[in-house]
VEXLUM-913984 format. One line per field, with one value per residue (C-alpha): residue in three letters; x, y, z. Coordinates in Angstrom, 3 decimals, padded with zeros to 6 digits, always signed. Layout:
residuo: (ALA,...)
east: (X,...)
north: (Y,...)
up: (Z,...)
//
This chain:
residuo: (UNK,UNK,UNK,UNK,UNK,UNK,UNK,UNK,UNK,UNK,UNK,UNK,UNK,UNK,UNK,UNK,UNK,UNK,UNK,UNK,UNK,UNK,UNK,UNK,UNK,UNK,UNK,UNK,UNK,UNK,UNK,UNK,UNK,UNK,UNK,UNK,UNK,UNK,UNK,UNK,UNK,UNK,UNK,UNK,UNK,UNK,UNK,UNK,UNK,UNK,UNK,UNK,UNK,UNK,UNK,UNK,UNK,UNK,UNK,UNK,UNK,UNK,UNK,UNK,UNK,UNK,UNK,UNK,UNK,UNK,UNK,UNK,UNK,UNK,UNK,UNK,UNK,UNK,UNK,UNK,UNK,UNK,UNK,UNK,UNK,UNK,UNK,UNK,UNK,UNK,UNK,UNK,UNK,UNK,UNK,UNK,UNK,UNK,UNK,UNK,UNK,UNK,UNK,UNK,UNK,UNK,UNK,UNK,UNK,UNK,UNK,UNK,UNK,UNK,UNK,UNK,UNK,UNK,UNK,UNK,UNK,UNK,UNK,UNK,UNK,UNK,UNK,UNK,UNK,UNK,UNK,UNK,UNK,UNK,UNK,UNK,UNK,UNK,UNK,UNK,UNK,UNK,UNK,UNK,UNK,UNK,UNK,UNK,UNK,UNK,UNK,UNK,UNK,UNK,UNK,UNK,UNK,UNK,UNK,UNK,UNK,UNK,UNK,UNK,UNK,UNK,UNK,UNK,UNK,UNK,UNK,UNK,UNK,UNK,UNK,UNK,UNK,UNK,UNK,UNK,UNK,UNK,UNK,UNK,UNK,UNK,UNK,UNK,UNK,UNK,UNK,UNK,UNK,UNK,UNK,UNK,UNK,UNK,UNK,UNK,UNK,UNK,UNK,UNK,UNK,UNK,UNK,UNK,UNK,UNK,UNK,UNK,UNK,UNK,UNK,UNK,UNK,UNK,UNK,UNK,UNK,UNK,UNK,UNK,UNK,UNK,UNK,UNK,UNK,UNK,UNK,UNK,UNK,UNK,UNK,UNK,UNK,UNK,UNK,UNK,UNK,UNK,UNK,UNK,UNK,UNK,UNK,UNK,UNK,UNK,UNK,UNK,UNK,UNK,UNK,UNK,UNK,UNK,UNK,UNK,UNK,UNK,UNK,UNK,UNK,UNK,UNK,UNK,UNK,UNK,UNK,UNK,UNK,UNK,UNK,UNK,UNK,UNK,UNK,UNK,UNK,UNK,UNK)
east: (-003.134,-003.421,+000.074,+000.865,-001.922,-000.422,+003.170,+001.514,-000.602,+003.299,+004.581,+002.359,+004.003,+007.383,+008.808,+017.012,+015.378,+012.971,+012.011,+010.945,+007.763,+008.401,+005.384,+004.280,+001.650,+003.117,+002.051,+002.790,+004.414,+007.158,+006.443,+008.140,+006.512,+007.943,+006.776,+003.775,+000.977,-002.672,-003.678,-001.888,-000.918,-000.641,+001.819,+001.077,+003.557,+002.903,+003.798,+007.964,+008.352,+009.837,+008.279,+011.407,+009.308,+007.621,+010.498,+009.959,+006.200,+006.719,+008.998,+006.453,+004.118,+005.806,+005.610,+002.227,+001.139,+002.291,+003.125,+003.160,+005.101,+004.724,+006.499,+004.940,+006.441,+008.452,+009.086,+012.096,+014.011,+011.794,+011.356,+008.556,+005.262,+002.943,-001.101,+000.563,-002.730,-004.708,-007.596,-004.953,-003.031,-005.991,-007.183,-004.374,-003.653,-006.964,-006.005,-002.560,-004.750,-007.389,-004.651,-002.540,-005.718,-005.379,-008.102,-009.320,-006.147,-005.297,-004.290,-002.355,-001.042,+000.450,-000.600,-001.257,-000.812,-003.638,-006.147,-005.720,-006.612,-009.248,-010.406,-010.405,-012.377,-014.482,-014.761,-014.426,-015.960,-015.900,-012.121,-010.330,-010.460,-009.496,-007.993,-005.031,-004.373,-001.869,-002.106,-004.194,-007.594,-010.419,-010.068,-006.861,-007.741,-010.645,-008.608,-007.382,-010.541,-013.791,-015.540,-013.373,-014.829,-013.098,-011.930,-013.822,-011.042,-008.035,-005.321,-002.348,+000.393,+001.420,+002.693,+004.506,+006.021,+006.628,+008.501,+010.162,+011.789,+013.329,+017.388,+018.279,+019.751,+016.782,+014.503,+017.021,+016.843,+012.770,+012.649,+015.375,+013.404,+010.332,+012.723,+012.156,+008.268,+008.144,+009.738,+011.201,+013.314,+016.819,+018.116,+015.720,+016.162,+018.751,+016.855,+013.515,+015.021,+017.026,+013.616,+012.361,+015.448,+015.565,+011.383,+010.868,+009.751,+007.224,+005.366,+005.869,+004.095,+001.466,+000.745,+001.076,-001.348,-004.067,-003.730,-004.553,-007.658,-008.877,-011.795,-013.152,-015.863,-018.902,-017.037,-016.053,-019.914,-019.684,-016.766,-017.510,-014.390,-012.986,-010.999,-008.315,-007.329,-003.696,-003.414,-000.439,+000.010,-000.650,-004.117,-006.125,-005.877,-008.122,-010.381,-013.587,-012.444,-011.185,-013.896,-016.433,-014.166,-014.895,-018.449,-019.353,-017.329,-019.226,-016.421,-013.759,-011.611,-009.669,-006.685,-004.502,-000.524,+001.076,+003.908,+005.801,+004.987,+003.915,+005.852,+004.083,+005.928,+009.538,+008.177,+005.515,+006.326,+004.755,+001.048,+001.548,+002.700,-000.184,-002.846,-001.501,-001.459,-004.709,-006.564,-004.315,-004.611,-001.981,-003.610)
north: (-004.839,-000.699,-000.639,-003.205,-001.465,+001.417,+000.334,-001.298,+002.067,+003.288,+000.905,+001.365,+004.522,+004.140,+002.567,-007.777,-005.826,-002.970,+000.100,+003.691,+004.310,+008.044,+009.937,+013.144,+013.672,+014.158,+011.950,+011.618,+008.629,+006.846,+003.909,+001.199,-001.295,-004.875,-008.473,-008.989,-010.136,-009.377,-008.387,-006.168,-006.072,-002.503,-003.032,+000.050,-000.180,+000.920,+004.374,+005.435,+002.155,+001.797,-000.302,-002.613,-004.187,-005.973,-007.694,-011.218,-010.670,-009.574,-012.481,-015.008,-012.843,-011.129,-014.045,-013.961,-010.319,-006.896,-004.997,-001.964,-000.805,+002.477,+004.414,+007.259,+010.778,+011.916,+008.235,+006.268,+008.858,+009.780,+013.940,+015.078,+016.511,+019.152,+018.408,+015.226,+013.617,+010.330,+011.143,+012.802,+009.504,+007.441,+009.895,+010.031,+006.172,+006.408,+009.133,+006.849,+003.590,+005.044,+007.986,+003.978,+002.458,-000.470,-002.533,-004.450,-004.239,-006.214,-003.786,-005.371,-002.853,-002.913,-001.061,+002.750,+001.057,-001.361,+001.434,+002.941,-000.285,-000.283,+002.946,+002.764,-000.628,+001.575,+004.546,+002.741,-000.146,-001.541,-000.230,-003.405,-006.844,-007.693,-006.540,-007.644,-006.086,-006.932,-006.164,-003.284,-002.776,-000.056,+002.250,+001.254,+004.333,+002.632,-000.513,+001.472,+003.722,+002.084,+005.269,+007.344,+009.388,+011.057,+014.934,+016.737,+019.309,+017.528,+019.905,+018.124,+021.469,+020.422,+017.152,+018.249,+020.927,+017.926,+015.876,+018.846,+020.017,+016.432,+016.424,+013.459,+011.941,+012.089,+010.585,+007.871,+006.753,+006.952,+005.164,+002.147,+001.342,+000.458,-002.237,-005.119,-005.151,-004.079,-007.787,-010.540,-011.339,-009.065,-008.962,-006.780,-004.058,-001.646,-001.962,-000.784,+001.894,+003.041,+003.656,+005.644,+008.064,+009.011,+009.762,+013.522,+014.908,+016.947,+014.234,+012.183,+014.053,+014.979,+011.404,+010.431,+012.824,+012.564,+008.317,+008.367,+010.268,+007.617,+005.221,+003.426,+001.434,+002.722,+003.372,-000.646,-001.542,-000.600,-002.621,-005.388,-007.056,-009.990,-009.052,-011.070,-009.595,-011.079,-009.787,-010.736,-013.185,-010.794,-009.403,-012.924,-011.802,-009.160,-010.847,-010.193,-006.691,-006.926,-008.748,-005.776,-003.568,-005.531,-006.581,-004.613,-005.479,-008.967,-010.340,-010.163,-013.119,-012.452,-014.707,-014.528,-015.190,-018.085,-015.941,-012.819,-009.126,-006.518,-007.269,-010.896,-010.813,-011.174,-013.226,-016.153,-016.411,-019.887,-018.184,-015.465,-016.973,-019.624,-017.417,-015.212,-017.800,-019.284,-016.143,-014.840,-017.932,-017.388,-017.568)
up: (+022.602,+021.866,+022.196,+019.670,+017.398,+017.753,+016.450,+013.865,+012.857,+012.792,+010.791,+008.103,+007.392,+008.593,+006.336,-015.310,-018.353,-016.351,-017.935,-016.761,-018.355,-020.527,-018.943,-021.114,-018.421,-015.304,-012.039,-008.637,-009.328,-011.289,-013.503,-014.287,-017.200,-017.136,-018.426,-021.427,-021.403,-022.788,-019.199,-017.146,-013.240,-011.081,-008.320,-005.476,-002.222,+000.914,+002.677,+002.226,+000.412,-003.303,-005.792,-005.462,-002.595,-005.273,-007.023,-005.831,-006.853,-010.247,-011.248,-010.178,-013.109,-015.833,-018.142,-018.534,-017.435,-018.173,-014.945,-014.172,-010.731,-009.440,-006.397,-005.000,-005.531,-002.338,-001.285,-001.362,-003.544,-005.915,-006.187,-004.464,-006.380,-004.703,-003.332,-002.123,-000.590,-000.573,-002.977,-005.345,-005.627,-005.665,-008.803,-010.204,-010.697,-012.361,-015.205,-015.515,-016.431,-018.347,-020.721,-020.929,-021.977,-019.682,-019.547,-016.812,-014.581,-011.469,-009.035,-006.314,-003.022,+000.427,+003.499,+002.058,-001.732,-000.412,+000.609,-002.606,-004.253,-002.534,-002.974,-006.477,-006.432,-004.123,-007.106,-009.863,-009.449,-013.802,-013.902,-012.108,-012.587,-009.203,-006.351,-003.446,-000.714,+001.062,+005.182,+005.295,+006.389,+005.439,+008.788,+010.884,+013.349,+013.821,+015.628,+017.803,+018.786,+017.737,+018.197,+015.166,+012.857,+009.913,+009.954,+007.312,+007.320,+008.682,+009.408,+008.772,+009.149,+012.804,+011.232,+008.406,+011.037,+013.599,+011.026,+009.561,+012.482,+013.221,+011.995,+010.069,+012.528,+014.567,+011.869,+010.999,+014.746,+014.692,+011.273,+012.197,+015.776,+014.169,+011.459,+014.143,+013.926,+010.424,+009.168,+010.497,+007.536,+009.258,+005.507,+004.254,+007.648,+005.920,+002.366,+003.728,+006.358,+003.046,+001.607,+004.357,+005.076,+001.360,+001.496,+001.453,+005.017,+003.826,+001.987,+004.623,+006.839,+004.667,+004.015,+007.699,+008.637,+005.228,+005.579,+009.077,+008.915,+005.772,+006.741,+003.429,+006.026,+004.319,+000.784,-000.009,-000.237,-003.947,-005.016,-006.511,-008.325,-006.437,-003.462,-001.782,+001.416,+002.841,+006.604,+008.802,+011.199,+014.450,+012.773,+013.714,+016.840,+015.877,+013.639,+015.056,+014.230,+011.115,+009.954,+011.345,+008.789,+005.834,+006.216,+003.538,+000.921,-000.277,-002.699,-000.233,+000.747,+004.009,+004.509,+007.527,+007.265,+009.238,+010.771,+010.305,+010.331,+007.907,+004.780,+004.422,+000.917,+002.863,+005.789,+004.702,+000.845,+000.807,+002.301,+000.017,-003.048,-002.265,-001.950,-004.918,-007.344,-006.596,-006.997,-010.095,-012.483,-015.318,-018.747)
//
């Protein structure tokens, strides 16, 4: 079971009428603004991963909603910003909705994207209208050692030197073993290790390292927008667990895919589509 855990812990990070939002404010992230509607969705992805990985997701909404789809600076292409870290991005996807005046957003994110929305729940807790998170959990060190505690000063230099020193073909390889347990769905394997290989190394490993020392345990108590939690198939396995994570967050609905792996959105679109709609009513 640690070993599985642990590939999952790796996974997390390994891997038509759109517009780039003009930004005179600059962000650690690009933006692109699609659909209309009164209300507004926030579409975070997960770690290396462009916001292309919600393309399926945003059809099923932009009639109704205006969305907003970010990807991370230093993933999947786009240039690299400095201070890359976990609180930065959370506060900086704050600044971005309140300078946009966006009121009452549903922020919607996957694996790292899904920490951050619920970190910002967490923070904020009047900014968001709701929340989805999408197969991610508050502490996933924590499922593999129970007894982990947070680094007050993590020291994250021997990663960014450890992924630094890797050639490309070397993190090509690393990246493209870890496609089988990433998704089942074989047609999406070259798009997502595409993502990764064009993610800057530094950021990567700054991310890695920052991510992996995150537990938002304690922090969820104070959220308290509706929370729909989608988990993959393998994670009911470790529901006893899971559920210990997110005791404290009251409004949260945990739902548990049918089959698949970490991108439910490629691998159980009827679950996720399902579960999606129900708690997203279109106006």
């Amino acid at each position: 079971m640690k070993k599985h855990i642990f590939l999952v812990f790796a996974l997390l990070f390994s891997a038509v009428g759109l517009n780039v939002v003009a930004q005179t404010k600059s962000y650690p992230f690009e933006v692109v603004k699609s659909g209309k509607g009164k209300q507004s969705i926030l579409f975070i992805p997960g770690f290396a991963s462009s916001g292309e990985v919600w393309n399926d997701t945003k059809a099923n909404f932009e009639k109704s909603f205006t969305c907003y789809t970010l990807t991370m600076a230093g993933f999947a292409g786009v240039p690299p910003q400095a201070n890359a870290s976990f609180k930065n991005w959370e506060e900086a996807i704050v600044s971005y909705i309140q300078d946009h005046k966006i009121v009452k957003p549903i922020i919607i994110g996957h694996s790292m994207g899904g920490g951050l929305a619920l970190a910002i729940a967490a923070d904020y807790p009047d900014l968001a209208d709701r929340i989805v998170v999408v197969d991610a959990v508050p502490c996933l060190a924590a499922l593999m050692d129970s007894s982990f505690k947070a680094k007050e000063n993590n020291d994250c230099t021997p990663m960014v030197a450890a992924m630094m020193s890797l050639t490309d073909q070397e993190f090509y390889d690393n990246q493209k073993k870890y496609l089988p347990k990433l998704t089942a769905d074989t047609t999406n394997h070259e798009l997502l290790l595409g993502w990764s290989t064009k993610s800057d190394r530094k950021t990567f490993g700054e991310m890695y390292c920052d991510f992996s020392n995150t537990d938002l345990r304690d922090k969820i108590a104070t959220v308290k927008c509706p929370t729909l939690v989608l988990l993959e198939s393998y994670f009911v396995n470790l529901k006893p667990a899971i559920e210990e994570q997110y005791k404290k967050l009251k409004p949260a609905n945990l739902q548990y895919a049918t089959k698949g792996l970490h991108f439910i959105m490629y691998d159980d679109k009827d679950f996720y589509f399902k579960h999606l709609n129900n708690f997203i009513k279109v106006k």
